[in-house]
mmCIF file of the N, C-alpha and C atoms, coordinates in Angstrom:
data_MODEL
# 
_entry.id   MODEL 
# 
loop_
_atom_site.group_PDB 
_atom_site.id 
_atom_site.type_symbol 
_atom_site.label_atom_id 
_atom_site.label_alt_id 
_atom_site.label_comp_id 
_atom_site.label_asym_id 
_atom_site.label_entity_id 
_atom_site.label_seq_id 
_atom_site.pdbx_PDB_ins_code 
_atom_site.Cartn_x 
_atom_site.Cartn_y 
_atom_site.Cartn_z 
_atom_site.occupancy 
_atom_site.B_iso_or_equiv 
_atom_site.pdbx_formal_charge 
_atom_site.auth_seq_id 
_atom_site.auth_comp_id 
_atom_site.auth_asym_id 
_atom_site.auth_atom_id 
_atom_site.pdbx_PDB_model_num 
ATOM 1   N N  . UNK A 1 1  ? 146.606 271.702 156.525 1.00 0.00 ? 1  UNK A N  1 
ATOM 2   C CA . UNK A 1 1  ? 147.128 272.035 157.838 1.00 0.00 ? 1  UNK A CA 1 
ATOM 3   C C  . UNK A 1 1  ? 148.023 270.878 158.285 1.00 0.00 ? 1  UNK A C  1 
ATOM 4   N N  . UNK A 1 2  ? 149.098 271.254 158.908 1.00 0.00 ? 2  UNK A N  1 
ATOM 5   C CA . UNK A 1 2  ? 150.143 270.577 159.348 1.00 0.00 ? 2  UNK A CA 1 
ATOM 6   C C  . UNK A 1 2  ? 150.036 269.840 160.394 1.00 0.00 ? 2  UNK A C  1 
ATOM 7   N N  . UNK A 1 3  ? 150.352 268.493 160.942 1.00 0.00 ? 3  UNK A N  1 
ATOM 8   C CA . UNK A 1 3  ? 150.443 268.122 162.152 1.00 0.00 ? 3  UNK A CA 1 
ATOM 9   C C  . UNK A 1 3  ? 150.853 268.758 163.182 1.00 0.00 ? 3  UNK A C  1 
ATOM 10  N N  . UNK A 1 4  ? 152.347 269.778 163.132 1.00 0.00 ? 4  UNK A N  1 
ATOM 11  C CA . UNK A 1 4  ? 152.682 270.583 164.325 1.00 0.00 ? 4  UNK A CA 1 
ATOM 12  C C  . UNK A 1 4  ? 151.485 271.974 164.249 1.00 0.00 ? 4  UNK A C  1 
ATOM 13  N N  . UNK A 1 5  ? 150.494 272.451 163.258 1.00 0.00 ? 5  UNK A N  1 
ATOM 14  C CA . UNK A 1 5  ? 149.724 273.244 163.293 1.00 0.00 ? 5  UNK A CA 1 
ATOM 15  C C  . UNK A 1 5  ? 148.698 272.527 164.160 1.00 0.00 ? 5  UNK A C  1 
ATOM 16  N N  . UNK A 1 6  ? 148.197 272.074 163.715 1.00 0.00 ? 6  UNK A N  1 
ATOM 17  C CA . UNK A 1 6  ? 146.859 271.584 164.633 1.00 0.00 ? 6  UNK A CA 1 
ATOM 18  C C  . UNK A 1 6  ? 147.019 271.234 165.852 1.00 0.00 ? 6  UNK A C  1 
ATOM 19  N N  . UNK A 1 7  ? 148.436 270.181 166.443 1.00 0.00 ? 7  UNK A N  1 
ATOM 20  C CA . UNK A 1 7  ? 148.904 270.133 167.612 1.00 0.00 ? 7  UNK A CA 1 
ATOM 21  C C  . UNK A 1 7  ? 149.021 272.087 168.643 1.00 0.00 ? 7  UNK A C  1 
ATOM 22  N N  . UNK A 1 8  ? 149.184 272.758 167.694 1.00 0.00 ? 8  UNK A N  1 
ATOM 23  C CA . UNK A 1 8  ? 149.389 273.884 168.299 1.00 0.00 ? 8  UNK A CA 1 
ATOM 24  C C  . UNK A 1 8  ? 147.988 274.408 168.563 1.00 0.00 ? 8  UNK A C  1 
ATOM 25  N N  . UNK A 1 9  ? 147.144 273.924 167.642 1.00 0.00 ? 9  UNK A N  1 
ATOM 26  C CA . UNK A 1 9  ? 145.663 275.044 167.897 1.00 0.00 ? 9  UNK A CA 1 
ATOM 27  C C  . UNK A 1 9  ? 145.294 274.165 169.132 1.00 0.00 ? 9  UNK A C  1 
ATOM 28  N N  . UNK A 1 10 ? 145.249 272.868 169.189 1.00 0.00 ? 10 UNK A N  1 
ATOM 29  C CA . UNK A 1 10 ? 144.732 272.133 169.932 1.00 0.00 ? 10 UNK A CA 1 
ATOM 30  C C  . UNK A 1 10 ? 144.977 272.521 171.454 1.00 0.00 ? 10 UNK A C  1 
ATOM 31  N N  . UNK A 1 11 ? 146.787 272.627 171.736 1.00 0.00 ? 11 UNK A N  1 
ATOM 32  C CA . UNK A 1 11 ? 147.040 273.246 172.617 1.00 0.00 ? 11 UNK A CA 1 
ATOM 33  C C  . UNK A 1 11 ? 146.637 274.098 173.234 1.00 0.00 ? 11 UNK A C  1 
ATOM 34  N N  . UNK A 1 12 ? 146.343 275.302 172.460 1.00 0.00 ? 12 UNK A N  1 
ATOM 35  C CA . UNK A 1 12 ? 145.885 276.692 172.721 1.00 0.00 ? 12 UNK A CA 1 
ATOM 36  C C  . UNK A 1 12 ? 144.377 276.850 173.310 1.00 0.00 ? 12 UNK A C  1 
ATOM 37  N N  . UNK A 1 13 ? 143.536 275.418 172.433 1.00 0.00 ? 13 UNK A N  1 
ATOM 38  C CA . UNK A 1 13 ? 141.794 275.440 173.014 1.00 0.00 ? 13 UNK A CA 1 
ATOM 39  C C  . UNK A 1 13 ? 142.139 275.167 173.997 1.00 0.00 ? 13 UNK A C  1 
ATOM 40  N N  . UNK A 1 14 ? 142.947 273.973 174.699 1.00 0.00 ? 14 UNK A N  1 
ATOM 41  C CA . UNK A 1 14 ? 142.725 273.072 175.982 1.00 0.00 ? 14 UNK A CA 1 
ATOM 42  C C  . UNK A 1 14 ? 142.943 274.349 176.915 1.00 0.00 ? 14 UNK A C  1 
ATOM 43  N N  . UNK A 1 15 ? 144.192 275.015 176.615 1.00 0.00 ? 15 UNK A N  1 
ATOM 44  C CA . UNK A 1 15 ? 144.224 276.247 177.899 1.00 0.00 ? 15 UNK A CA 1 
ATOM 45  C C  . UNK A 1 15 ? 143.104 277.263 177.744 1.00 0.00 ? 15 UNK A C  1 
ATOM 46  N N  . UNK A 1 16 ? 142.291 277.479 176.985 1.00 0.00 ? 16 UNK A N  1 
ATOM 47  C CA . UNK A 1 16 ? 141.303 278.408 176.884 1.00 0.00 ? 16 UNK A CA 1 
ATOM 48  C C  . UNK A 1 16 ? 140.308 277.703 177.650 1.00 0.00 ? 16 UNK A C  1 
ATOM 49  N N  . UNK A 1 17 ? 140.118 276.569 177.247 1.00 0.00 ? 17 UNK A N  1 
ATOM 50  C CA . UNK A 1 17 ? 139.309 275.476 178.014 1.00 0.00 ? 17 UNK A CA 1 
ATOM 51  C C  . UNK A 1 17 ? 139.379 275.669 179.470 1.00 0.00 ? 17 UNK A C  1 
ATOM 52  N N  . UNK A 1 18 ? 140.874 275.285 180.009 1.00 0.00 ? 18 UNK A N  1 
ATOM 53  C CA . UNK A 1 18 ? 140.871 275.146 181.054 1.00 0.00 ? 18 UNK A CA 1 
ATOM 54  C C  . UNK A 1 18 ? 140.799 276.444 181.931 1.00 0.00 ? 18 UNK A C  1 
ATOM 55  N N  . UNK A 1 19 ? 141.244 277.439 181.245 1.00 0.00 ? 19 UNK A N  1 
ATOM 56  C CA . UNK A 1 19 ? 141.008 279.106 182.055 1.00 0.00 ? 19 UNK A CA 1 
ATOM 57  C C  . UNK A 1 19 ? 139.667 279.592 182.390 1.00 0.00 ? 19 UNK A C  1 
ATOM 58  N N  . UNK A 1 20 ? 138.496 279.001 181.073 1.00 0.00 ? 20 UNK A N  1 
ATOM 59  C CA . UNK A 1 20 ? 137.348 279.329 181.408 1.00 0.00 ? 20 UNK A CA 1 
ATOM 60  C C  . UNK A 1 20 ? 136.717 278.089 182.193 1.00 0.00 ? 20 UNK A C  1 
ATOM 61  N N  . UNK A 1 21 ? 137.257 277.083 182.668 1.00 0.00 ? 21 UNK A N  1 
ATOM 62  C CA . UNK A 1 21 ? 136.366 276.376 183.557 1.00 0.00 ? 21 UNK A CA 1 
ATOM 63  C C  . UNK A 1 21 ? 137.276 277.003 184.698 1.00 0.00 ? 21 UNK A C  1 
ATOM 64  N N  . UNK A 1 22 ? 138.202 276.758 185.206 1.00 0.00 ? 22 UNK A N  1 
ATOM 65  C CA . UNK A 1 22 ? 138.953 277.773 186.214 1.00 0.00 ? 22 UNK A CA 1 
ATOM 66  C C  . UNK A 1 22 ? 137.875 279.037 186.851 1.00 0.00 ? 22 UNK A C  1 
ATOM 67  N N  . UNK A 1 23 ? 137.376 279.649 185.730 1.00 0.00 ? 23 UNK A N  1 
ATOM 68  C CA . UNK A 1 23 ? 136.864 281.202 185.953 1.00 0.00 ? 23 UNK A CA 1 
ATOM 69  C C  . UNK A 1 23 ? 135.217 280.792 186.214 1.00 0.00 ? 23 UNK A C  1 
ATOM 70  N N  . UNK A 1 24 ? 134.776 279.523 185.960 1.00 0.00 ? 24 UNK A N  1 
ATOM 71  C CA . UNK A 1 24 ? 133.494 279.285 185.807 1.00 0.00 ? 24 UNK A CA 1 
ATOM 72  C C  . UNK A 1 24 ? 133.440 278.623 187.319 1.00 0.00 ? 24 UNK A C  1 
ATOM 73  N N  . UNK A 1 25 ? 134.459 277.339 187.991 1.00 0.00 ? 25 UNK A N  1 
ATOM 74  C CA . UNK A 1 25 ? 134.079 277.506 189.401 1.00 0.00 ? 25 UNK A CA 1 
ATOM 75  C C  . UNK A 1 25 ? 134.541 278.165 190.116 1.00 0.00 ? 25 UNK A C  1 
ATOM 76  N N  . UNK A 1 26 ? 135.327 279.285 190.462 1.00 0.00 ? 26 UNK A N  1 
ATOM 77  C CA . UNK A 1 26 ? 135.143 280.388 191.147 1.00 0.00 ? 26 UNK A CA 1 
ATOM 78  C C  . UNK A 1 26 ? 134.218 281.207 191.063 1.00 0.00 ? 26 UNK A C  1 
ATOM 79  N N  . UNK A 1 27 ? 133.566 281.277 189.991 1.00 0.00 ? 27 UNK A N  1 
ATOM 80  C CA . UNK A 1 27 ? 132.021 282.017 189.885 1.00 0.00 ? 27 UNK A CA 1 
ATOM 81  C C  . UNK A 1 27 ? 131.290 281.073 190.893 1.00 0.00 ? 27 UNK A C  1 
ATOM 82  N N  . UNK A 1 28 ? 131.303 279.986 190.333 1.00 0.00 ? 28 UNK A N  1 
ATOM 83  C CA . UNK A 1 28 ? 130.151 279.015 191.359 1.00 0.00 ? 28 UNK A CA 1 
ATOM 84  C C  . UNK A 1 28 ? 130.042 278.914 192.728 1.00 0.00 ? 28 UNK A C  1 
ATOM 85  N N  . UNK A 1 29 ? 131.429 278.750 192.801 1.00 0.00 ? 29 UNK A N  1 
ATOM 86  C CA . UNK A 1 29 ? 131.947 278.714 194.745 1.00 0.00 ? 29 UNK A CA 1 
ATOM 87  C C  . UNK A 1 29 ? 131.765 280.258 194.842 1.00 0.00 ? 29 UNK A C  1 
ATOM 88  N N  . UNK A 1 30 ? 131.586 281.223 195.032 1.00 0.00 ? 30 UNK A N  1 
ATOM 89  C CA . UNK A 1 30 ? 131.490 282.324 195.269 1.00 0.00 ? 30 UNK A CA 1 
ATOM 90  C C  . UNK A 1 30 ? 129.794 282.338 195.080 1.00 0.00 ? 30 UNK A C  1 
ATOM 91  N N  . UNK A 1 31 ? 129.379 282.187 194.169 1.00 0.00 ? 31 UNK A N  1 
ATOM 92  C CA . UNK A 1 31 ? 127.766 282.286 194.019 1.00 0.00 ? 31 UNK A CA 1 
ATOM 93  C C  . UNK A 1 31 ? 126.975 281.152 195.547 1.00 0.00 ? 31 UNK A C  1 
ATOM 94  N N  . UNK A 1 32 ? 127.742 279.889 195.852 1.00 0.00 ? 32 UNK A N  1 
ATOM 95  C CA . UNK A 1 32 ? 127.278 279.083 196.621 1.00 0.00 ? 32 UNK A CA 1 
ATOM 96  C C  . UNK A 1 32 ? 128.156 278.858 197.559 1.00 0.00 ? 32 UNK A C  1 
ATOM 97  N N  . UNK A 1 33 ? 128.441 280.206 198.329 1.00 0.00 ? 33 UNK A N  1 
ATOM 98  C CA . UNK A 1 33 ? 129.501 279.998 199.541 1.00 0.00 ? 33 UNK A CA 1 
ATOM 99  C C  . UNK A 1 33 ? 128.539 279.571 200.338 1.00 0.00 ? 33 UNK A C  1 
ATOM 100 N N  . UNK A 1 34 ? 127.388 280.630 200.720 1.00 0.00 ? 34 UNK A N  1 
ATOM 101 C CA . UNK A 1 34 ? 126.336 280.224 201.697 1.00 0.00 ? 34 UNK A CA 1 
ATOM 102 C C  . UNK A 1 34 ? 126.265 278.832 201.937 1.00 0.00 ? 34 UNK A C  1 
ATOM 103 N N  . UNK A 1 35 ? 125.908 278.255 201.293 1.00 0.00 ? 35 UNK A N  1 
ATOM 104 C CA . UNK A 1 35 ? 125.790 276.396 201.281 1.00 0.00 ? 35 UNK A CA 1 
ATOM 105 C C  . UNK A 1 35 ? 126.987 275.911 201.038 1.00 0.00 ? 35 UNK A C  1 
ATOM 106 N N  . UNK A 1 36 ? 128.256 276.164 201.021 1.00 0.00 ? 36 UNK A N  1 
ATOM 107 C CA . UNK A 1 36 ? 129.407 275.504 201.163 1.00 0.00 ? 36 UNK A CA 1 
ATOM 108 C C  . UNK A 1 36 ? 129.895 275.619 202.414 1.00 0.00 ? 36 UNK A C  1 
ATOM 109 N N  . UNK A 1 37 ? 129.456 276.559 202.949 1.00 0.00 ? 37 UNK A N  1 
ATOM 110 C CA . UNK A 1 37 ? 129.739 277.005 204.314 1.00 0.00 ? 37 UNK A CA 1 
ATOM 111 C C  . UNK A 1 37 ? 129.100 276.021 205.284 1.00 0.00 ? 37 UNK A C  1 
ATOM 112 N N  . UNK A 1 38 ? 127.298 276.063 204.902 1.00 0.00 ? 38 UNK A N  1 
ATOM 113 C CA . UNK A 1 38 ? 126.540 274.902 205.382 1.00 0.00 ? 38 UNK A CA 1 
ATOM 114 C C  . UNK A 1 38 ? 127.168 273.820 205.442 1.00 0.00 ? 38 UNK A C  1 
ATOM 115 N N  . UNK A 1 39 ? 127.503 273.020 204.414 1.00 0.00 ? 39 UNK A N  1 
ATOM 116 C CA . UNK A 1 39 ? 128.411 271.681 203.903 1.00 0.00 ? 39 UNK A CA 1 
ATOM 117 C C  . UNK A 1 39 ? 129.646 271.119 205.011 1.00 0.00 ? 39 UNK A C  1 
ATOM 118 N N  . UNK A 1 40 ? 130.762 272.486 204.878 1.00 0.00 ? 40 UNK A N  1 
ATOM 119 C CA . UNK A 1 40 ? 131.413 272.651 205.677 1.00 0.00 ? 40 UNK A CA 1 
ATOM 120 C C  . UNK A 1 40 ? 131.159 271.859 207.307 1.00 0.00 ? 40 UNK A C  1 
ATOM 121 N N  . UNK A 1 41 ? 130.575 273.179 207.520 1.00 0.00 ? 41 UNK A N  1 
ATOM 122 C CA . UNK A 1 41 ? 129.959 272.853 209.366 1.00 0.00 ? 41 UNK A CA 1 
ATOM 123 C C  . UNK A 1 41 ? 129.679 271.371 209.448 1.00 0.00 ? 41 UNK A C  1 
ATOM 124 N N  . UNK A 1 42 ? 128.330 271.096 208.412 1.00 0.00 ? 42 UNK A N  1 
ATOM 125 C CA . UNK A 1 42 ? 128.134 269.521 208.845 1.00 0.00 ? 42 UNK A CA 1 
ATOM 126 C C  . UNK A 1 42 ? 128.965 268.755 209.002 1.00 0.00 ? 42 UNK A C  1 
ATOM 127 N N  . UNK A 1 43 ? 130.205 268.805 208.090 1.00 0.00 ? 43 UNK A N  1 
ATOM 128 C CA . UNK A 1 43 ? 131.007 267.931 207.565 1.00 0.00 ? 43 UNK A CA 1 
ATOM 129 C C  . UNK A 1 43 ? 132.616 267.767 208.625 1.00 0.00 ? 43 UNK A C  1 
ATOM 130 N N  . UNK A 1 44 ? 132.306 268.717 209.265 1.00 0.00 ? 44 UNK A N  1 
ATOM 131 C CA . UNK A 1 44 ? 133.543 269.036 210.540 1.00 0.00 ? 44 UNK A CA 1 
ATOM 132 C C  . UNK A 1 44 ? 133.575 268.429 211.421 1.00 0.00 ? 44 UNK A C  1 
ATOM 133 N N  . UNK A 1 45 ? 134.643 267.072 211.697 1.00 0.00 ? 45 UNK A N  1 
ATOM 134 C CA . UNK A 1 45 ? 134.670 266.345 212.931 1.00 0.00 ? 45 UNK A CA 1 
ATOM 135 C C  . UNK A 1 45 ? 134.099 265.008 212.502 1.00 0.00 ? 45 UNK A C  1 
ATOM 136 N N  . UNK A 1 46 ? 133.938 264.675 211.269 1.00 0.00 ? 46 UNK A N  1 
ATOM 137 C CA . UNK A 1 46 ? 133.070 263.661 210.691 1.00 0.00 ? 46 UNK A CA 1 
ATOM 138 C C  . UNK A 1 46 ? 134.342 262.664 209.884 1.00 0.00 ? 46 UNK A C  1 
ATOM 139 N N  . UNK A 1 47 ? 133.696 261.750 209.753 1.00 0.00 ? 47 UNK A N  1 
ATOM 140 C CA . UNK A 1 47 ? 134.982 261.146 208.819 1.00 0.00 ? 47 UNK A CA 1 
ATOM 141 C C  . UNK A 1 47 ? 133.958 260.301 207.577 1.00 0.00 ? 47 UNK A C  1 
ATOM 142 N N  . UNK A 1 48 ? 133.427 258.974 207.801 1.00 0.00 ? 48 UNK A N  1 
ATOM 143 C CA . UNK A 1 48 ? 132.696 258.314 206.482 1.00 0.00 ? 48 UNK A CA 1 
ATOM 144 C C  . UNK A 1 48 ? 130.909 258.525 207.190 1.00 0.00 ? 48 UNK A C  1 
ATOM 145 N N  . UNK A 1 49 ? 130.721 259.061 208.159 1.00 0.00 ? 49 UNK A N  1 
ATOM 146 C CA . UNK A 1 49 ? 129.454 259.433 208.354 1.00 0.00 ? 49 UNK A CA 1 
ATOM 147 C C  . UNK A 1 49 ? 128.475 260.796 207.461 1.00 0.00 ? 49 UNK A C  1 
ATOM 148 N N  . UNK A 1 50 ? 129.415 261.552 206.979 1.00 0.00 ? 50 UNK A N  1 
ATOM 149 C CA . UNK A 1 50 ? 129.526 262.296 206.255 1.00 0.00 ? 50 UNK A CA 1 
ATOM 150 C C  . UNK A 1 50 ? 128.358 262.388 205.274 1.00 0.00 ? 50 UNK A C  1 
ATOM 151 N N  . UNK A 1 51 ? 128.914 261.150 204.352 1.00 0.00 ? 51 UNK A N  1 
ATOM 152 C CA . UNK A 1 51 ? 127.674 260.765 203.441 1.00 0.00 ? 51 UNK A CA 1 
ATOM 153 C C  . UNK A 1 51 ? 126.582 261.066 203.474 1.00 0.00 ? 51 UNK A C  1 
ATOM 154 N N  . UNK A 1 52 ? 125.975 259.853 204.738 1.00 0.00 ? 52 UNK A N  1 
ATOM 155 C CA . UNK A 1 52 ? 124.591 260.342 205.217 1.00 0.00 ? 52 UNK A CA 1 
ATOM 156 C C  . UNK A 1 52 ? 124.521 261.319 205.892 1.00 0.00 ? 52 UNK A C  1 
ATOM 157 N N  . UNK A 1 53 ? 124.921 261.729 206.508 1.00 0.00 ? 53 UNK A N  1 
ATOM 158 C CA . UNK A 1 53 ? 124.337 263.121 207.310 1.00 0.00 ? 53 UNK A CA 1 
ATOM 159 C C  . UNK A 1 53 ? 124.316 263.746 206.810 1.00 0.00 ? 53 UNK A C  1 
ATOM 160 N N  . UNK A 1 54 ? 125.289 264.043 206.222 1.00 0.00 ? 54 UNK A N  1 
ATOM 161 C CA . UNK A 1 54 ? 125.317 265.693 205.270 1.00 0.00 ? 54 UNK A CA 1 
ATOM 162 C C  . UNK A 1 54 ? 124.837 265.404 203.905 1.00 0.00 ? 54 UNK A C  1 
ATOM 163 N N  . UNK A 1 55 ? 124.054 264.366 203.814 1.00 0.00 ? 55 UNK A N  1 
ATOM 164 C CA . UNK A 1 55 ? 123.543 264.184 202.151 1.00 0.00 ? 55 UNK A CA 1 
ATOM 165 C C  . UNK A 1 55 ? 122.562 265.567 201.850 1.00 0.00 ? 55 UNK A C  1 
ATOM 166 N N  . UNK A 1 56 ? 122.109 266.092 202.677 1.00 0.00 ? 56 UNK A N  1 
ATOM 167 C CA . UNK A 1 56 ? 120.826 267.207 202.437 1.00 0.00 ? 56 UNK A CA 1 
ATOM 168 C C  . UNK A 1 56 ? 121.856 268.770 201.923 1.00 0.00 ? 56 UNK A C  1 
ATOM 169 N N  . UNK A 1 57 ? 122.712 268.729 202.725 1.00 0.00 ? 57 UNK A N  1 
ATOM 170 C CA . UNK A 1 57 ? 123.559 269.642 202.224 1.00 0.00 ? 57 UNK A CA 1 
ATOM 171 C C  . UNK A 1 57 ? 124.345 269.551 200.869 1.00 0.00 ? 57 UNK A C  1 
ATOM 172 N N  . UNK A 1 58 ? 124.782 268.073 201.179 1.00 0.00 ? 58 UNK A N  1 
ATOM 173 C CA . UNK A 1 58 ? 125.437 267.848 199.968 1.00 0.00 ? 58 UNK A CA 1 
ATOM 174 C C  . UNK A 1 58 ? 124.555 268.238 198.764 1.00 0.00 ? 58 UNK A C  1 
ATOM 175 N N  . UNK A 1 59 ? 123.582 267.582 198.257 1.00 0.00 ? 59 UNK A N  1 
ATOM 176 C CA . UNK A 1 59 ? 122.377 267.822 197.437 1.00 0.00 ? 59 UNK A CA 1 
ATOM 177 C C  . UNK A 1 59 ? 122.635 269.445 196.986 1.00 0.00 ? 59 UNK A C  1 
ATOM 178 N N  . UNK A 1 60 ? 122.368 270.135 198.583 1.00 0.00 ? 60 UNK A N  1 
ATOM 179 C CA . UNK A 1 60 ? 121.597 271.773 198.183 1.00 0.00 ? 60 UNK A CA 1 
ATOM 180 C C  . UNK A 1 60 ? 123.247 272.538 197.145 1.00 0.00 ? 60 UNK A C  1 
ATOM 181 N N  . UNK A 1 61 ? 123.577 272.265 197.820 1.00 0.00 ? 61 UNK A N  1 
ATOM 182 C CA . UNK A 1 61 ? 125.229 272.579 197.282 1.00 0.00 ? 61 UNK A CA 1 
ATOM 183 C C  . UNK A 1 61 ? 125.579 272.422 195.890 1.00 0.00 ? 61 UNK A C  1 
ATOM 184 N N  . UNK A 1 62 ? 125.309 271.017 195.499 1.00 0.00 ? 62 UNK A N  1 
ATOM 185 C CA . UNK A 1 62 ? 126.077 270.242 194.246 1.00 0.00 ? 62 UNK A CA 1 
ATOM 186 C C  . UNK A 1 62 ? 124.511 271.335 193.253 1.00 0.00 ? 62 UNK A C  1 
ATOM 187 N N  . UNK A 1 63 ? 123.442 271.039 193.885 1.00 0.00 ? 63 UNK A N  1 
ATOM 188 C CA . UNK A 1 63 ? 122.591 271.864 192.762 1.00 0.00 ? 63 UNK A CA 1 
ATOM 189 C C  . UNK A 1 63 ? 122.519 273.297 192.423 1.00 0.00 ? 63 UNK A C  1 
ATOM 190 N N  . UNK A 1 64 ? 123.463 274.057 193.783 1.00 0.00 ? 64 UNK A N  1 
ATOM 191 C CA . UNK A 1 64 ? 123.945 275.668 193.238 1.00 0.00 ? 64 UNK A CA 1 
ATOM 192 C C  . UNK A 1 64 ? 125.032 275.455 192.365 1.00 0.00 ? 64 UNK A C  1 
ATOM 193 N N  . UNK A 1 65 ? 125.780 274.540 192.688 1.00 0.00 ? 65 UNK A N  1 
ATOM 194 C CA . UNK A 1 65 ? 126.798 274.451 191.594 1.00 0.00 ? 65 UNK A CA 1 
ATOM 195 C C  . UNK A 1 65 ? 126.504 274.226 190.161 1.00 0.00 ? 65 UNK A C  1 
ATOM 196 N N  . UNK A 1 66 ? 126.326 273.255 190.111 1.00 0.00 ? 66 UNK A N  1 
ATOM 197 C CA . UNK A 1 66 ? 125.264 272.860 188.775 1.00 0.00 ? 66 UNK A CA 1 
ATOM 198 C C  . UNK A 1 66 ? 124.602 274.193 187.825 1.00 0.00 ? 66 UNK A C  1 
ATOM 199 N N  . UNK A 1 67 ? 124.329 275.242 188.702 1.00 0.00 ? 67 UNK A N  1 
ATOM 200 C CA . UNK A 1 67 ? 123.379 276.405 188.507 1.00 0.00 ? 67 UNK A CA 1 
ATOM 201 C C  . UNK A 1 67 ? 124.506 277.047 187.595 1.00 0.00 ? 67 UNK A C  1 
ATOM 202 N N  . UNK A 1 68 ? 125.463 277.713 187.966 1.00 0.00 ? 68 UNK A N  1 
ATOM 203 C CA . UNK A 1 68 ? 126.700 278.174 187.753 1.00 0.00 ? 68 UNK A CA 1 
ATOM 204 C C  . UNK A 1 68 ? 127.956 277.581 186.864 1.00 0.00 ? 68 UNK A C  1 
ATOM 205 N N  . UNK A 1 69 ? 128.005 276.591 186.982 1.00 0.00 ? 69 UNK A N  1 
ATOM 206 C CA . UNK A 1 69 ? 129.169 276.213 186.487 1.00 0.00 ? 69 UNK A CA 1 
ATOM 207 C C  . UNK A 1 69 ? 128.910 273.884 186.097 1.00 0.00 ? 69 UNK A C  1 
ATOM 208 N N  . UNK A 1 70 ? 129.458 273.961 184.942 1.00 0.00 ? 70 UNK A N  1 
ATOM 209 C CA . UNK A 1 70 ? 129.512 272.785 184.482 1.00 0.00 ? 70 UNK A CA 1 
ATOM 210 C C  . UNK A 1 70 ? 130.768 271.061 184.741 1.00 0.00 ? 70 UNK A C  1 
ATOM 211 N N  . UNK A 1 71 ? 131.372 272.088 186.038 1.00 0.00 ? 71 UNK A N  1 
ATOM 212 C CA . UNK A 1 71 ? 132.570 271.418 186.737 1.00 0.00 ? 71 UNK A CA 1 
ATOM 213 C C  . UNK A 1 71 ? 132.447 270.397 187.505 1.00 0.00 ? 71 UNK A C  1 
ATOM 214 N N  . UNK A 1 72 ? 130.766 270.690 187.707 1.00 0.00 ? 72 UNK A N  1 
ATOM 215 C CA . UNK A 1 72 ? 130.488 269.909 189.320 1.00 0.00 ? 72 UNK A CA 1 
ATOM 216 C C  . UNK A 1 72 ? 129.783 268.412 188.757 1.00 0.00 ? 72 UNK A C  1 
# 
């Protein structure tokens, strides 16, 4: 196999790659709107307080994601 061959397959995984992680967090964010929504609210009007306050959300959130999709 040729250098411009393999450069080409290589190409072709990364966009397959990247279409199915694409398709994998929109599954996730859609599976964990409920708690992004939560996230959201806390997080509105906040600037580096964020962190802590909304760490409980943050948490519930990042672990629906996690559930779903390997992005997070």
């Amino acid at each position: 196999m040729g250098y411009l061959q393999e450069a080409r397959e290589n190409h072709v995984k990364k966009k397959v790659e990247e279409a199915l992680r694409s398709k994998m967090k929109q599954k996730a964010l859609k599976e964990c709107d409920v708690l992004c929504s939560k996230y959201a609210e806390c997080a509105r009007g906040r600037t580096f307080s964020v962190v802590w306050t909304c760490r409980k959300q943050a948490k519930e959130l990042n672990s629906c994601l996690h559930q779903f999709c390997c992005c997070y």
